[in-house]
Every structure is written in structure tokens, then in C-alpha cells.
N, C-alpha and C positions, 0 to 999 in steps of 0.2 A: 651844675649841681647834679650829685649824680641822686637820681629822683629811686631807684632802685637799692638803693643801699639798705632799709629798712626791710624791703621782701627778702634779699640774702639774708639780712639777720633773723627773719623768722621762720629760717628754711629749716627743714625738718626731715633726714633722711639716714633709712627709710625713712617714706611713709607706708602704711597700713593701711589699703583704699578698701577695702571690705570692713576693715576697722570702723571707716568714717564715716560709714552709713548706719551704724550702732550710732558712734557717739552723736550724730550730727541730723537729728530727726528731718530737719527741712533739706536738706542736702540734697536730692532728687530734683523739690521744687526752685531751689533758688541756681541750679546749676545745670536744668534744660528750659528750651523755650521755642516756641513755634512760631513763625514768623514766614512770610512770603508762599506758601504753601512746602517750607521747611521744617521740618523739626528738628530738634537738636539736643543732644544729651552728652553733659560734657563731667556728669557724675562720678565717672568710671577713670578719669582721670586723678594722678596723685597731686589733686589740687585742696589742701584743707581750705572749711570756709575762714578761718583766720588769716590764710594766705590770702585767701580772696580778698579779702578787706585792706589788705596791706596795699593787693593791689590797685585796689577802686582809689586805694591816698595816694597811690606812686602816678595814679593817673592823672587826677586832679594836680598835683605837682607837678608834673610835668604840663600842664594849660591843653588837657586833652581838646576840651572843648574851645578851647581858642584857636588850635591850630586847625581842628575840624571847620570851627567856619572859615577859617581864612581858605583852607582849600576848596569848599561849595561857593567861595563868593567869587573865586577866580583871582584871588590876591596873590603873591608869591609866598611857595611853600618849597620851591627848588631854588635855595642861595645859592649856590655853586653855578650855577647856570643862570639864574638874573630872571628865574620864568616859575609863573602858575603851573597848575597841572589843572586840565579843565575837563577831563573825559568826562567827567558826570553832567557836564554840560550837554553834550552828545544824544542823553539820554534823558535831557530836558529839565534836569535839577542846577539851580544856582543862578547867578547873574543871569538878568531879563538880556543883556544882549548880545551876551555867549551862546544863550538859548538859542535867541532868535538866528544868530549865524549861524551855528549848528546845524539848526532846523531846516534853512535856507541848502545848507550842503548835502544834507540828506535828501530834500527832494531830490537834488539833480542827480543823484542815486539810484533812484528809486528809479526814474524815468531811465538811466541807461538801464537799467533792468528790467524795467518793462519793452524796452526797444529789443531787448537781443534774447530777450523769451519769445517774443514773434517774430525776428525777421533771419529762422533756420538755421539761427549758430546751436551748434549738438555738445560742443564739448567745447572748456574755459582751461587755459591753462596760465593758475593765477603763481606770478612769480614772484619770490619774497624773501624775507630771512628771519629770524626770529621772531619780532611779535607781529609783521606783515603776514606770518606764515602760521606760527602755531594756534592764533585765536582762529582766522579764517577755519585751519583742518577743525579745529575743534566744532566750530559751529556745526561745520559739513555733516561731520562722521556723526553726530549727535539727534540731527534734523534732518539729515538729506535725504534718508533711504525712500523716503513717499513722495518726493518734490519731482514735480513735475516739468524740471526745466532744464539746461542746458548740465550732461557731468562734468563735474569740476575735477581738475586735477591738479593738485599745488606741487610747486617743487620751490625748496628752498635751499636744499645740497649745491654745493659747487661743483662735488662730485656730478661728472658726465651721465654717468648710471641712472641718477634722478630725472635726469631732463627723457635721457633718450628714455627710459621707462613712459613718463606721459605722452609722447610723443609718440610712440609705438603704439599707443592707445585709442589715439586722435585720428581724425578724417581732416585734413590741414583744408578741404575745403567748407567745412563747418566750423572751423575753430577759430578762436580768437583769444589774445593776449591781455591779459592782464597782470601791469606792471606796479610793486607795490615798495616804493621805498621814500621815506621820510624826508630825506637830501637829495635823493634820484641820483645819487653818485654812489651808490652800497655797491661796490665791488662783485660781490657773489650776483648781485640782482641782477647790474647790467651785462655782467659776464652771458648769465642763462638768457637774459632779453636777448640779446645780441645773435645767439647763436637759435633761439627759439624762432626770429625773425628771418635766420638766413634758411631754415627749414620751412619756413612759409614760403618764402621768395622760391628756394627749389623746386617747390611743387607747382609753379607754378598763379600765386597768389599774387595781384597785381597791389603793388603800394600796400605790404603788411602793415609797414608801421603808423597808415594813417589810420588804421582799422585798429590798432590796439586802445585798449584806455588805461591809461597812467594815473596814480591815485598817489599823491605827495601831498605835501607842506610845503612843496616849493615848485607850484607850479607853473613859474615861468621856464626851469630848465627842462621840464616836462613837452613845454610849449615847443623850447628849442630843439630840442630830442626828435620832435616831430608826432607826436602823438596826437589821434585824431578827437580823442576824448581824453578831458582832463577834470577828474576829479578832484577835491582839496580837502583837505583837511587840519587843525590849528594847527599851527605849529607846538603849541603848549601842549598837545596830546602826544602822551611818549606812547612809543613800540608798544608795549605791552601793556598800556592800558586802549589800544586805538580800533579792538575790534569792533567799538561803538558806532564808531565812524566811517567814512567811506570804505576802508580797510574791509570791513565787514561784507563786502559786497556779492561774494559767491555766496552768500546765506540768500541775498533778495535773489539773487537767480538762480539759484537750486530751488527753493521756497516760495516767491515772490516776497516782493516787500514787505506786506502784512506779517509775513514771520519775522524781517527786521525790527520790524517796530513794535511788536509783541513783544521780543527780547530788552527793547530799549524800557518797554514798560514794567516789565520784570524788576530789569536792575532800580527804573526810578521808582518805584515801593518796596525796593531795600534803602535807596538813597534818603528815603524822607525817616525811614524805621532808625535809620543809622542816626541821622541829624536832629529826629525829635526824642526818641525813648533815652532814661536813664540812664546814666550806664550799665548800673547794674541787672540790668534787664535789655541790656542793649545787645543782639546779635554777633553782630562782629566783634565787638568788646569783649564781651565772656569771650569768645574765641582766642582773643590777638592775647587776652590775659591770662589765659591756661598755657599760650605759647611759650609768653617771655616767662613764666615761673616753671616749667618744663626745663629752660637752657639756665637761668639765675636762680631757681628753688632746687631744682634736683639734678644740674648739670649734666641735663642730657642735649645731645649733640644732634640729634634726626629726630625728624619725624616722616615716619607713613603715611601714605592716601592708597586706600583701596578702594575701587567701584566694582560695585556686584552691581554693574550693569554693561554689558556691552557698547553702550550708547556713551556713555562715559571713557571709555580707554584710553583717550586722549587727555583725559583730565590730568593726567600726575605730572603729565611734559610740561601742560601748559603752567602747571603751579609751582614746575623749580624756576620758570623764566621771571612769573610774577613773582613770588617769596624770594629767591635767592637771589636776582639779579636786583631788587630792591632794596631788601636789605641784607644782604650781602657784603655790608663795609666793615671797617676798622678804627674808622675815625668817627666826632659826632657834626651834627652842622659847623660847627667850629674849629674842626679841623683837630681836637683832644682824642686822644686814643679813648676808645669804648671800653668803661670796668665793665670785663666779662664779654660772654659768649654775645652775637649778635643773631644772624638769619641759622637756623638749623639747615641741617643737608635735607633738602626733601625731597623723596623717594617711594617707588610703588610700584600697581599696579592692577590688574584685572582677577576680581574673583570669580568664577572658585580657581582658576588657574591662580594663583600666586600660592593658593593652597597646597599647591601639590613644585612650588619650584622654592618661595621662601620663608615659609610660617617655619619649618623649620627652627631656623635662628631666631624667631620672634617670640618661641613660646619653652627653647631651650636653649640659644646661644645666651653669649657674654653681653651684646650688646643690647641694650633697653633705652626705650624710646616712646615715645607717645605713636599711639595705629588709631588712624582715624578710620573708620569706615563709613560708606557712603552707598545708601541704596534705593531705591524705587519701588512704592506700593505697587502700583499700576507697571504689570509689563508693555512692552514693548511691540509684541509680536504675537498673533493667535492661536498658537503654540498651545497644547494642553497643560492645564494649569500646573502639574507637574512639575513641569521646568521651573518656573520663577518661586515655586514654593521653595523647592531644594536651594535653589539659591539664595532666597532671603532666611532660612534656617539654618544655611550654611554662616550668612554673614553673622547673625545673633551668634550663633553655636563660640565663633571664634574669638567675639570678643567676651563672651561668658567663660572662655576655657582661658583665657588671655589673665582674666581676674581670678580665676578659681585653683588652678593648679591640678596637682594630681601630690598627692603624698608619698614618702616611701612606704609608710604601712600600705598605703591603697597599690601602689604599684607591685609591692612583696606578695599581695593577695594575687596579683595575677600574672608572676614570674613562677609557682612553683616554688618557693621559698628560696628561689638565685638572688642573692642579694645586688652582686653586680650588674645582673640585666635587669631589675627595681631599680637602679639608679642610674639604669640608662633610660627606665622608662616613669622619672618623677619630672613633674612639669613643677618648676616653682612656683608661678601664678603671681597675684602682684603685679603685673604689665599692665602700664595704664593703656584704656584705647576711648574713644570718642565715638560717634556714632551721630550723623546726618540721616535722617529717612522724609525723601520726598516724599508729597501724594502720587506726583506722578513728573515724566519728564515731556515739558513741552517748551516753547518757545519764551513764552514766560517766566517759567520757574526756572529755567534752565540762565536765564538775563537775571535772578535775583539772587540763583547761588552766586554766579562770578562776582557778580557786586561784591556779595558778602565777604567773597575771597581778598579782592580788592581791599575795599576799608578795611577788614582784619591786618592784613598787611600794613597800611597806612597807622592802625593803633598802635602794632605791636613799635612800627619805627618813632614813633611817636615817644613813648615808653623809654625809649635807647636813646632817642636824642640823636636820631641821624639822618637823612636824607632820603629818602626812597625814591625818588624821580631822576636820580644822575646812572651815570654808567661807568664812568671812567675805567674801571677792572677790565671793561674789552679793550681801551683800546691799545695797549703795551702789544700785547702776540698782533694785532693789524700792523703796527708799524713795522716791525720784524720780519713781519710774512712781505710787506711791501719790499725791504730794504734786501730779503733773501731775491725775490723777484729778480730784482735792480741789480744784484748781482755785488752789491754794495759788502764793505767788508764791516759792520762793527763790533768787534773782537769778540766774536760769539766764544764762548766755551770751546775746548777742545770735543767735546762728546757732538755740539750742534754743530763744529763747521763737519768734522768726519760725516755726520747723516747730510747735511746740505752735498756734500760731493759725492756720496754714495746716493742718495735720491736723483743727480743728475740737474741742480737748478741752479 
């Protein structure tokens, strides 16, 4: 059933978003909300509340709240795969004995992290690939600058440049490996393990690989690998939802663990916010349902994330792996092609730099999109107050310029009466944007946005009727790269066998 057919029919475009704060008195109150030491104001967006309403029915229709417990109770919510998805377990919400093993794997966590903050390891070079890689940097670069323990350095490039970069960085007799892949068989991971180990053994480092700790889902080839610590974590926790989990580990030794499990706490008072409130006053829901009426109300294609905060900058990478590798499909659970658009492109970056590289197109190009923005009452650094004012006036200023435009009469006022430089310099206004402002960024709050990112994801695919826990879109270009490797011939294209023999493979 396509549960969404009723919101395209009360799609409305334009819309008027200055309009619908005349017509729409509550619109303010029913369309932000504060939650986890988050705020959220999703007013500014071209969402009418008529839409909205359409959407609270598309959600109920679609058994929002049925699929929701199935995935907090640990039931399967990944059919293509035959498996649960239990990360919220990790962080202590859902089945008593998911929790408990969870719980049970996190200490042993904890303890290698407390082990190798005392006994003179300086620097961690933690090996990974996609969500082995981008939640860890994320945690890092977000928390790390005051932590007082080993620097961490990820690489999760296959390219050589990556490795030998952390490497050149490292003291190979303080270091130590951390290997971080879900099967222990990820190609790029063992590739850098492999050659990370033979730069420990050059320097002279007796038995590197019993001195590494390997952190999988399959911890007997870990065992066989020879790894001298072996961390586990469920198998039913995918890549990118698994920074919960041992995964997460250069957080407890950058940090100590107390900031692990801060985080874990974070996310479980989104995870209860998510599972008990309304929907319509539900966090991630308002979110995931401004999303899907974004690409099925107004058929826009992208959306932006900006953080006006430095501590943040990793946030937009890690939210095209979560968003677009989730839902990112074409088909629904059942294998029916998707009426309409599914995952947006999602794209960004750092303010006020993105100011001065792509607002440009945001506030004068062709293309329109929802701009989320994302910022922090509480700076960062002791800095004169100066700095984080400009920056938080900068972030308002853009999403108030976003909605308000510039006229040609107003711009002809300040061309000189050129009418053509006035209509190089009229802003059409209308761009919807959104806007996130924490109290502050701590270990906590920081565990309660990603949740919130998390379950908004999980709404929106909810909504669509698809999958969010499989992958299968990577794995086509793996077997091709395997089969170029092998030297194997399967009638590639004319254009890819010419690059395979001019590349030399």
C-alpha cells in the first residue's frame, strides 16, 4: 500500500513559508520542540500544518509504532537479511537480554581502555572503513581535544597516503593497533592491518599482532588472526549504527570510559523520547516527516547539514553513510519499486566557511532544498566571546536571509538604478531551512543528537516502506574491483577495460 499517496495529493507547490506563519497561528508551537538538551525548530521549513497531518495518517498507516517496537524489542526489522537491528540495545534501551550482553561487552571495553591509558601506549591507530571509521573520527574530533589519553589516529583509506600519514605521526614503540571490521575479512581493513603490522615488526616491535585488539562480530577469525585482544560486538549491529559498541572505543581512550557511557546515556533519553512521546511531538518524527514531504510534497532532491561549530565537522560525512546508505534504495521490504523519491543526497558543511564557498547557490542558484542548520549555545573554547557570537549571528542571519529574500525594488535601491546588476543582486527568499541549537556539546548531548539522527532515519524509511539495515548497493563495484584484481575478464565496457590497462592492473 503505498501509505504516502495521500500527502502527494495534498502537495502544494509553491509553498509560501512566510505565508504560513500569518495563516497558521500555532505553527511556531506545534512545529519546534526541545528535547535532550536539543532544540529544534522545523517552522521554517515548506511544511503546511495540513501536510503535517497528512503526514501523522501516512505514518499511522504505515504501523509506525509497530515497527518501532519491533526494532527496541530486538525482533527482525531487516528481512532481506533474516536479522534484528539492536544498536539501541548497546546503549541500554530494549530486550532485558540484549541489554545485558551488551552491557557485559562494554565492560570488557572499558577495561581494555582503562589498561592501555596506563600502561604508555601514546598513540592508537584505529583501522576501519565506513562505519568502523566515520562514527569513531566523529566521536574523536568532537570530544577529544581535552582527553587525556592515548592520540588516536583512524585511517580508513586504502589509499597508502592514509596509513603512511598516521604512521609518520606515531612513536611505533607507544603504539598500538586497533583493528575494526564486522566479518574481519573487509579488504581495505586487512589490507592497512596487514601493512600497519609490518611497520611495527620493522621497528623492531616483538609479536605486534598479539599486542593489537580486534573489535568484530566474528570473533573467532579475530582469534585466528591472532589478535591479542578481542573485543565483540552483535552481530545484528550494522557499520553505521555500531559506534555504540565496542566500535566506539578510541572515545573511552581518548576520554576514558565515563565519556562512553555519557554518550550511551545521551542517546538512551532520545531512545525512551522516541518510544514514549506522540508522534506528533515526537523528535525524530517531526524530523523524518518534514524529510519524506521535502522529496513527496515538494520534490526536492537534497538536503543540507551545516554545523556552526567546529566540533561538529565531521557531522555531514557521518550523516550521508547513516541517511543515504539506509535509505538509499529503490525497492520496498518486498522487493516493489518505491512511488517516488526515497533517501535525499545529503550534503554540507562547516559555518561560517560554507559561507563564503556554497551559500552562494543556496540563496541564488536553481537548485532548492531543505538547510538544516546546526549550532551550540555554549562555545567550545575560551576564546573572547566575540568569536561564537559572530558565529551563532551568522548561523540565524542565514537562515532568516534563506526565508526573506531581497526584492528587486530593494536591490534597484542599491544598484544606482542598474536594473541588471538589481537582478543579479535579488535573493528570491522562500528556502526552506531548519535549525538544531544545543545548550551545549558534551558527551551526552552529543549521544542524544546521533540517536535522534538514527530514529529520524528509521521513521523516514518506515514512511517508504523500505529497508534501512541492508546494503547491498556496495556490494556490485566490490566484486568488480575483486574480479579487475584477478585479472578476470567480465566484459567490462569498452571505456572500463581501456582505464583497467591504462591504470596498469
Amino acid at each position: 500500500m503505498d501509505v504516502l499517496a495521500p500527502v502527494r495529493a495534498a502537495a502544494a507547490a509553491p509553498v509560501d513559508i512566510a505565508g504560513l506563519f500569518a495563516a497558521e497561528p500555532d505553527r511556531l508551537a506545534r512545529l519546534s520542540l526541545s528535547v535532550g538538551g536539543i532544540h529544534a525548530d522545523f517552522s521554517r521549513l515548506a511544511l503546511p500544518l495540513k501536510g503535517l497531518d497528512a503526514l501523522l495518517a501516512a505514518a499511522d498507516a504505515a504501523d509506525l509504532a509497530g515497527w518501532r517496537a519491533r526494532l527496541l524489542a530486538g525482533d527482525i526489522v531487516n528481512p532481506s537479511e533474516g536479522r534484528a537491528a539492536t544498536h539501541a540495545a548497546e546503549r541500554g534501551t530494549g530486550d532485558a537480554a540484549l541489554v545485558a550482553t551488551a552491557a557485559s561487552d562494554a565492560g570488557q571495553a572499558a577495561a581494555c581502555a582503562d589498561t592501555l591509558r596506563r600502561d604508555g601506549t601514546r598513540h592508537i591507530i584505529h583501522i576501519g572503513i565506513g562505519g568502523s571509521a566515520l562514527g569513531p573520527a566523529l566521536l574523536v574530533d568532537a570530544l577529544g581535544r581535552d582527553g587525556n589519553g592515548p592520540a588516536v589516529h583512524i585511517v580508513s583509506n586504502i589509499d597508502g597516503e592514509a596509513l603512511a600519514r598516521a604512521m609518520a605521526a606515531c612513536d611505533p614503540a607507544a603504539t598500538r593497533l586497533v583493528i575494526v571490521s564486522k566479518t574481519f575479512t573487509t579488504a581495505e581493513t586487512m589490507t592497512n592491518a596487514a601493512t600497519a603490522l609490518a611497520w611495527l615488526e620493522g621497528a623492531g616491535i616483538a609479536d605486534a599482532r598479539r599486542q593489537s585488539i580486534a573489535i568484530t562480530a566474528r570473533p573467532d577469525r579475530a582469534a585466528a588472526w591472532g589478535a591479542g585482544t578481542v573485543l565483540p560486538f552483535a552481530d545484528t549491529v550494522g557499520g553505521r549504527y555500531s559506534l555504540w559498541s565496542a566500535v566506539g572505543l578510541p572515545l573511552s581512550l581518548r576520554c576514558g570510559p565515563q565519556a562512553m557511557q555519557a554518550l550511551r546515556d545521551g542517546a538512551a533519553a532520545m531512545d525512551s523520547h522516541f518510544r514514549d512521546a506522540p508522534l506528533a511531538r515526537n523528535l525524530p518524527v517531526l524530523a523524518a516527516l518534514a524529510d519524506v514531504w521535502a522529496a513527496h510534497g515538494q520534490g526536492q532532491g537534497t538536503r543540507a547539514v551545516f554545523a556552526y561549530d567546529e566540533r561538529l565537522r565531521l557531522l555531514p560525512a557521518y550523516l550521508q553513510q547513516l541517511e543515504m546508505e539506509s535509505n538509499g534504495k529503490r525497492v520496498t521490504r518486498n522487493g516493489d519499486p518505491v512511488p517516488g523519491m526515497t533517501a535525499p543526497i545529503t550534503w554540507g558543511g562547516t559555518g561560517t566557511d560554507a559561507q563564503h564557498a556554497v551559500f552562494q547557490l543556496l540563496h541564488q542558484g536553481t537548485v532548492v532544498g531543505p538547510v538544516e542548520f546546526i549550532g551550540v549555545r555554549q562555545p567550545g573554547h575560551g576564546l573572547l566571546a566575540t568569536h561564537h557570537r559572530q558565529l551563532l549571528a551568522s548561523m540565524l542571519a542565514q537562515g532568516a536571509a534563506l526565508l526573506t529574500g531581497r526584492s528587486f525594488e530593494a536591490a534597484l535601491a542599491l544598484s544606482d538604478g542598474d536594473a541588471a546588476l538589481a537582478r543579479a543582486k535579488v535573493f528570491p527568499g522562500n528556502r526552506p531551512s531548519s535549525t538544531l541549537l544545543l545548550d551545549r556539546l558534551d558527551a551526552e548531548t552529543l549521544g542524544a543528537l546521533l540517536a535522534f539522527y538514527e530514529h529520524r532515519t528509521f521513521t523516514a524509511a518506515v514512511l517508504l516502506g523500505i529497508n534501512p539495515f541492508d546494503q547491498w548497493g556496495v556490494e556490485l563495484g566490490k566484486e568488480m574491483a575483486g574480479a579487475m584484481l584477478a585479472g578476470a575478464d567480465l566484459g567490462f565496457d569498452p571505456s572500463t577495460a581501456d582505464l583497467v590497462r591504462r591504470a596498469g592492473l
